[in-house]
ZADO-30522 format. One record per residue (C-alpha): residue in three letters; x, y negated, z. Coordinates in steps of 0.5 Angstrom, whole numbers, plus 500, padded with zeros to 3 digits. Each point is the difference from the previous one (the first is absolute). Layout:
BEGIN
alaXYZ/...
//
This chain:
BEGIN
unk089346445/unk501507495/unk503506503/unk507501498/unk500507503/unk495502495/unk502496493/unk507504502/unk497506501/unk496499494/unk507499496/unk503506503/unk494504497/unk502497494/unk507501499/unk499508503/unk496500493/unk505497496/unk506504503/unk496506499/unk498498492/unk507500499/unk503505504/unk495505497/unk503497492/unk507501503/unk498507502/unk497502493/unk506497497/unk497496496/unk497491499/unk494498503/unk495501496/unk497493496/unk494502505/unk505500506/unk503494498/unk494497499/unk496503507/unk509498503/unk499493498/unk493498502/unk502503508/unk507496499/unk496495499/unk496500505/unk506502506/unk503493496/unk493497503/unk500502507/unk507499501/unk499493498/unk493500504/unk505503507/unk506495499/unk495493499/unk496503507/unk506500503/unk503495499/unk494496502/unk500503506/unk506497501/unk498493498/unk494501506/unk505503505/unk505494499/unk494495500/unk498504506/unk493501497/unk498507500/unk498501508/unk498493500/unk496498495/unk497492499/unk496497495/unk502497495/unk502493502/unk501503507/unk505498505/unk503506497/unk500498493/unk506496496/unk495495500/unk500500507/unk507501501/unk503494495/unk494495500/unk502496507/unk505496497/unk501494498/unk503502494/unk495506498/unk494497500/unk503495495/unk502506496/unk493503500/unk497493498/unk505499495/unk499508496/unk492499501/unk499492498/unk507499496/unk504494502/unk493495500/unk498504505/unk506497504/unk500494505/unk507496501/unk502504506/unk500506497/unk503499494/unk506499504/unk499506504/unk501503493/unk505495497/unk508503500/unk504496496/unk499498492/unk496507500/unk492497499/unk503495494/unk498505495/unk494502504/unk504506504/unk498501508/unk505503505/unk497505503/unk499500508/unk506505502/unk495505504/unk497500494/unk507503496/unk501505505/unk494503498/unk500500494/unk507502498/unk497506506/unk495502496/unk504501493/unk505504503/unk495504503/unk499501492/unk506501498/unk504507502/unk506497499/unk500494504/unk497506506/unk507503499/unk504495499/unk505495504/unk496493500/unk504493502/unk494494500/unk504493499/unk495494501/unk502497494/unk502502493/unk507499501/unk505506499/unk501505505/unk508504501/unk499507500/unk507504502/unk502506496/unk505505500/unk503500493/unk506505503/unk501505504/unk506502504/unk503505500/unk500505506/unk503500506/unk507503501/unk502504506/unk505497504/unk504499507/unk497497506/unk505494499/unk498499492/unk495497496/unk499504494/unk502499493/unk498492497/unk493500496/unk500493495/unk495505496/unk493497504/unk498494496/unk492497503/unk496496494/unk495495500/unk493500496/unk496494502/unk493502499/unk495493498/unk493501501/unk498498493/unk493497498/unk494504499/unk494497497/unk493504501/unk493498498/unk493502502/unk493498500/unk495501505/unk492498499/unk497495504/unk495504503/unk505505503/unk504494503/unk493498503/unk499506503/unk506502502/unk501493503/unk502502507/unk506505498/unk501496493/unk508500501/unk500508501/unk496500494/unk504496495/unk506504504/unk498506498/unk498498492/unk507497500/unk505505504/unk497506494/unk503495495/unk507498503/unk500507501/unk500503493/unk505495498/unk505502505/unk500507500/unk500500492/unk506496502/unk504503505/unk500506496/unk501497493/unk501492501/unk508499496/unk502495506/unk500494496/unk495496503/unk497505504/unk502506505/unk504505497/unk497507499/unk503506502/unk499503493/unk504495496/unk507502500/unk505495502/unk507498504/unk495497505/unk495504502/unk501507497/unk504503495/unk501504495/unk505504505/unk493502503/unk497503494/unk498508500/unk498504494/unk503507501/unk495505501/unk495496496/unk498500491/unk500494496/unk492501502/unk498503506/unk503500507/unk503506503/unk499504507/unk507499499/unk501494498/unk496497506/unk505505504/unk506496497/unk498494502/unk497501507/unk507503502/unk503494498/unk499496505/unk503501506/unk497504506/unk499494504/unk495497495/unk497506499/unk498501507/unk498492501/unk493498501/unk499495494/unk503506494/unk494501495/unk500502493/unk496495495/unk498502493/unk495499496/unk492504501/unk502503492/unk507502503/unk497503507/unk494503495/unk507504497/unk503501507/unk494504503/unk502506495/unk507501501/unk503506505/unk507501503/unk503507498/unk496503505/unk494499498/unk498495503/unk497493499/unk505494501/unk493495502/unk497502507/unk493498501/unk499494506/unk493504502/unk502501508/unk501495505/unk503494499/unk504503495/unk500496492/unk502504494/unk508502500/unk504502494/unk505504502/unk499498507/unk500492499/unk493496499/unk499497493/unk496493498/unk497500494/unk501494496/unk496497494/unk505495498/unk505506502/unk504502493/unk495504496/unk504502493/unk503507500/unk506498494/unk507502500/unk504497505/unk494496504/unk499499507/unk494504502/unk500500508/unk505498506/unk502502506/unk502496506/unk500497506/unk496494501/unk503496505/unk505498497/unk496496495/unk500494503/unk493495499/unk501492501/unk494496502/unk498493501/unk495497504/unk499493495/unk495504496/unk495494497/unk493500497/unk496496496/unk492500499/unk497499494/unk493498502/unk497498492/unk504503495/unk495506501/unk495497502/unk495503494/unk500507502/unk500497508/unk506502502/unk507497504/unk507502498/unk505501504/unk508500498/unk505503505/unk508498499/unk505505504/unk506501501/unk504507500/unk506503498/unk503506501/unk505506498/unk504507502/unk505497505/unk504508499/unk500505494/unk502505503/unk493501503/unk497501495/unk500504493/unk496499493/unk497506496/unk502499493/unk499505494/unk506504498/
//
């Protein structure tokens, strides 16, 4: 186990070199050198890689503390271990047979521990429902979204209802004690269904590492997976169109956030400016602003850009995360990095969001199937494994959040 305390020590000695560099240029008056540039390039670098090293060791510190594995560790296939703790029904010990043997592998009981519906008519298993839990656990582990925001889970991939409140009432009137105020017919309550749509992901795993890891198979093959539906996801909470596919906060539409959210002043047709980000931390009320799920999103290139800029005092909008538990802020409010955040610095693009993300709403459903394919990379002595899931999702209010575009 690293020493966290010690990598953030590290990126603070780091970071006060960097501050000193250009604050010694701004001194002067003058840019960094090519040889400054150079030297505050390599260090940048570097501060990237422990901030990312500190961010993966916390996060796994948590995954344990859920698991409750760090004060009491066991050996792998332990009582304590997923294999331990899911491989007493039933229903699990068919699972792992099925995803170390393929369905051959499998007696007639078993196959009906498995079989739900028509689902293996096209070679598709359902997955036993401790099994799903876990492994939808596990990408929203992985994805910062799904840790901010608000996750409904319905057991098949029907449709789930999520109220929204499209309009406001107007606000209350002084009255008397024997009257009700003036009338309102202003507030009016929409309905968005959200419905999981199927996700598909396809990984191999070799059969000498299936061998070896046979008493916690299912945690092995968990992982492989979660990694994958995770990449998709975030790509698609982020850019997905709704058409088949969650909405993403970054496409504007009636349905999810318009363009009535859009922020250009204060930023050029390529580059975003400390005044921009003002402008658009400041369009969202107060209540968001000081809700536990607010984040900034933006692109690695865009943060890079970000790290530069100053208020009017001087100051640097970007706070390195160096001190307790306290993550990198911008102008006070902790920023994700995104590669599938948009990354094009052109007139009158998006290049960053803010926002509220508990009131992004997730829907899951538990009917998630998998298919072994035990022959068909049989040559480099390997299975396959393809997962179908079903996820959906969108913005349920626009005024919690706020687009960076480009004037």
């Amino acid at each position: 186990m690293k020493d966290i305390n010690e990598l953030k020590q590290k990126r603070g000695t780091i970071i006060a070199a960097m501050r000193a560099l250009t604050n010694k240029a701004d001194a002067e008056k003058r840019q960094l050198t090519a040889e400054e540039n150079d030297q505050f390039s390599r260090m940048e670098a570097d501060d990237e890689a422990l901030r990312v090293e500190i961010e993966r060791e916390e996060r796994q510190r948590k995954r344990e503390a859920d698991a409750g594995r760090i004060d009491n560790p066991t050996p792998m296939g332990g009582a304590g271990d997923d294999g331990g703790r899911q491989g007493g029904t039933e229903e699990m010990r068919a699972f792992r047979k099925l995803l170390l043997d393929g369905p051959r592998g499998l007696l007639d009981p078993e196959r009906r521990a498995l079989q739900m519906d028509s689902a293996t008519g096209g070679g598709f298993w359902i997955m036993p429902q401790q099994f799903s839990e876990s492994l939808i656990q596990a990408v929203d582990d992985q994805l910062f979204i799904a840790g901010l925001a608000t996750i409904e889970t319905v057991i098949t991939a029907a449709s789930l209802g999520v109220a929204s409140l499209d309009t406001d009432p107007d606000d209350g009137t002084w009255t008397s004690e024997i009257k009700t105020g003036a009338e309102d017919s202003s507030m009016a309550f929409g309905k968005r269904e959200l419905f999981p749509h199927p996700l598909a992901k396809r990984i191999k795993v070799s059969n000498k590492l299936l061998r070896a890891s046979s008493n916690r198979v299912e945690a092995l093959v968990r992982e492989r997976l979660s990694y994958k539906i995770a990449l998709t996801e975030e790509k698609a909470f982020l850019t997905g169109t709704g058409a088949q596919q969650p909405l993403g906060v970054f496409i504007a539409s009636a349905n999810g956030i318009s363009t009535g959210r859009d922020v250009s002043t204060g930023n050029s047709s390529s580059a975003i400016g400390a005044d921009g980000l003002i402008e658009a931390k400041y369009s969202l009320k107060s209540q968001y602003q000081m809700s536990q799920g607010l984040r900034w999103i933006f692109h690695r290139t865009a943060v890079k850009n970000i790290r530069k800029l100053k208020d009017g005092d001087g100051q640097y909008l970007w706070r390195p995360g160096i001190q307790g538990d306290t993550g990198d802020t911008i102008l006070g409010v902790p920023f994700l990095m995104s590669e599938h955040a948009p990354s094009t610095f052109t007139t009158g693009l998006y290049v960053g969001l803010i926002g509220d993300f508990r009131l992004y709403t997730i829907a899951r459903a538990l009917n998630i199937s998998i298919q072994v394919l035990s022959e068909l990379y049989a040559e480099t002595n390997q299975t396959g494994y393809i997962v179908r899931a079903e996820v959906d999702g969108q913005p349920m209010l626009e005024e919690a959040f706020a687009r960076v575009k480009l004037a």
